[in-house]
Phi, psi and omega in degrees: 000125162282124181259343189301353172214107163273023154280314169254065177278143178238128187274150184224117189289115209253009181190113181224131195215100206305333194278007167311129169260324191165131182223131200235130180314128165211051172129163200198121157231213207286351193259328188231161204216123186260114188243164175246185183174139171224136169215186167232124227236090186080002151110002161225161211294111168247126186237127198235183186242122144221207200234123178220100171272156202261348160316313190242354182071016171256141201266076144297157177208149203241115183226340170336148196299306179320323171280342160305309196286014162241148181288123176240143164247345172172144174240184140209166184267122181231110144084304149207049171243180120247146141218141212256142175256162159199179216263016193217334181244189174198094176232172231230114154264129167277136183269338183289316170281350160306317181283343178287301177313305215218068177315307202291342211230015167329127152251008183255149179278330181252039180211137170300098188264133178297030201321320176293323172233103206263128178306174164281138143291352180207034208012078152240107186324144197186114175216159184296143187117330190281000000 
């Protein structure tokens, strides 16, 4: 929202989507904005993870199978992680080899993703599915 005259604040809608059930904020740093989104895929409840970076204004979202296949409740961002609660995990994404992994759907700004030599995330060979 632009405040600079709090008479006239003008609001800006940053993710709008008609198949939307509900979508909830759940961390933020300076680059990025970490939101959750439920919808439904076939008549079942699906809850993803995205990114709205606010430099380009762009929406990625990690829909992928592997990221699907666990429940998240909220997540936040620590430096180039996440980590996601849920009412049973407590898991840890490195954002870089996701972006190394899934380049078009990168959400970090300062970072190349690497496709050729993709990082290990806890060094061990390792891709979703496996």
């Amino acid at each position: 929202a632009d405040i600079t005259d709090k008479n006239n604040i003008k609001y800006k809608t940053l993710y709008d989507w008609s198949e939307l059930h509900s979508v909830q904020a759940t961390d933020m740093d300076d680059e990025k904005l970490l939101f959750m989104r439920r919808y439904s895929n076939n008549g079942t409840e699906v809850i993803d993870t995205c990114f709205y970076r606010f430099a380009d204004e762009k929406v990625t979202c990690m829909d992928e199978p592997f990221d699907l296949a666990f429940q998240k409740n909220e997540g936040y961002i620590y430096k180039n992680k996440i980590v996601f609660r849920s009412r049973l995990d407590l898991v840890v994404r490195d954002l870089e080899c996701y972006c190394d992994l899934y380049p078009s759907k990168c959400p970090l700004s300062d970072y190349t993703p690497n496709t050729e030599n993709p990082k290990k995330p806890w060094g061990w060979d390792w891709k979703p599915g496996e």
